[in-house]
C-alpha positions in Angstrom: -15.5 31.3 -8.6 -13.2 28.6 -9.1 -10.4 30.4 -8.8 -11.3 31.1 -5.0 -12.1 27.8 -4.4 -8.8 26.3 -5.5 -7.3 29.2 -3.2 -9.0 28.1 -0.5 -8.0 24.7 -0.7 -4.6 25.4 -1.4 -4.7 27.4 1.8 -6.5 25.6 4.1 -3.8 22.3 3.3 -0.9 25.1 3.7 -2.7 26.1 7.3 -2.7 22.5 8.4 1.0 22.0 7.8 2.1 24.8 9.5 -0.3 24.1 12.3 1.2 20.5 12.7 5.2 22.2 12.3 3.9 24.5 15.9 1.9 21.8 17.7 5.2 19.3 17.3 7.1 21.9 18.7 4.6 23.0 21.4 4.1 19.1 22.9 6.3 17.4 20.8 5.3 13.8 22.6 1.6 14.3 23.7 -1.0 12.8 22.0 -4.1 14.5 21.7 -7.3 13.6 19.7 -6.6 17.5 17.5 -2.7 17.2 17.2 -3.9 13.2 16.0 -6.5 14.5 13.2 -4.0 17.3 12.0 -1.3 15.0 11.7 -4.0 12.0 9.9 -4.4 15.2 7.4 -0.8 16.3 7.1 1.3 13.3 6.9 0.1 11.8 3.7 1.6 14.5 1.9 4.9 14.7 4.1 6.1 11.2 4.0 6.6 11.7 0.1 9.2 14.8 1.4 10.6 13.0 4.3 11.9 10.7 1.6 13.8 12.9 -0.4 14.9 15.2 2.5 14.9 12.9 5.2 15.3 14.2 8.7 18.7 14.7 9.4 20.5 13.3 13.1 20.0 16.9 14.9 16.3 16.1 14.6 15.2 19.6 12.2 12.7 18.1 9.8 12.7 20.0 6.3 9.7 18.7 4.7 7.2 20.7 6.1 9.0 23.8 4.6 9.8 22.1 1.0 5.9 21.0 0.8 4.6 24.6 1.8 6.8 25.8 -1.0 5.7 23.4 -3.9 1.9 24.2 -2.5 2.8 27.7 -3.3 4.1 27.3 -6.2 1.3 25.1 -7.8 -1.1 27.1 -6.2 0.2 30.3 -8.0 0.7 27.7 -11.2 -2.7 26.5 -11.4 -4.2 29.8 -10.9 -2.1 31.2 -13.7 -3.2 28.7 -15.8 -6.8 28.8 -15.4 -7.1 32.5 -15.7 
């Protein structure tokens, strides 16, 4: 049982950053009270990333991608573990 919980959280956070990644591309400069509460959620865990891979000068920001693959990877991790 708490191996499906843990999956589910590790999920749900890996669904929020991909659904930030498509709403900056789909209205990259609106501001909307869903696109603000996704982002509140997201951005904690991406400004750690935006400092080691910051984004570069043709604007392609390569955190999202680098935190869904460490969220993987503990996910799968802390799974093994536990089991």
């Amino acid at each position: 049982m708490i191996l499906f919980f843990i999956s589910i959280v590790f999920k749900v956070i890996q669904a929020l950053v991909l659904l930030n990644v498509i709403l900056s591309f789909i209205m990259p400069y609106e501001r909307n009270e869903f696109k603000t509460i996704v982002s509140n959620l997201t951005e904690p865990l991406l400004k750690y990333f935006r400092v080691i891979i910051p984004v570069g000068s043709f604007g392609f920001d390569l955190a999202p991608m680098l935190l869904l693959f460490l969220l993987e990877f503990a996910e799968r991790g802390l799974i093994a573990i536990l089991s």
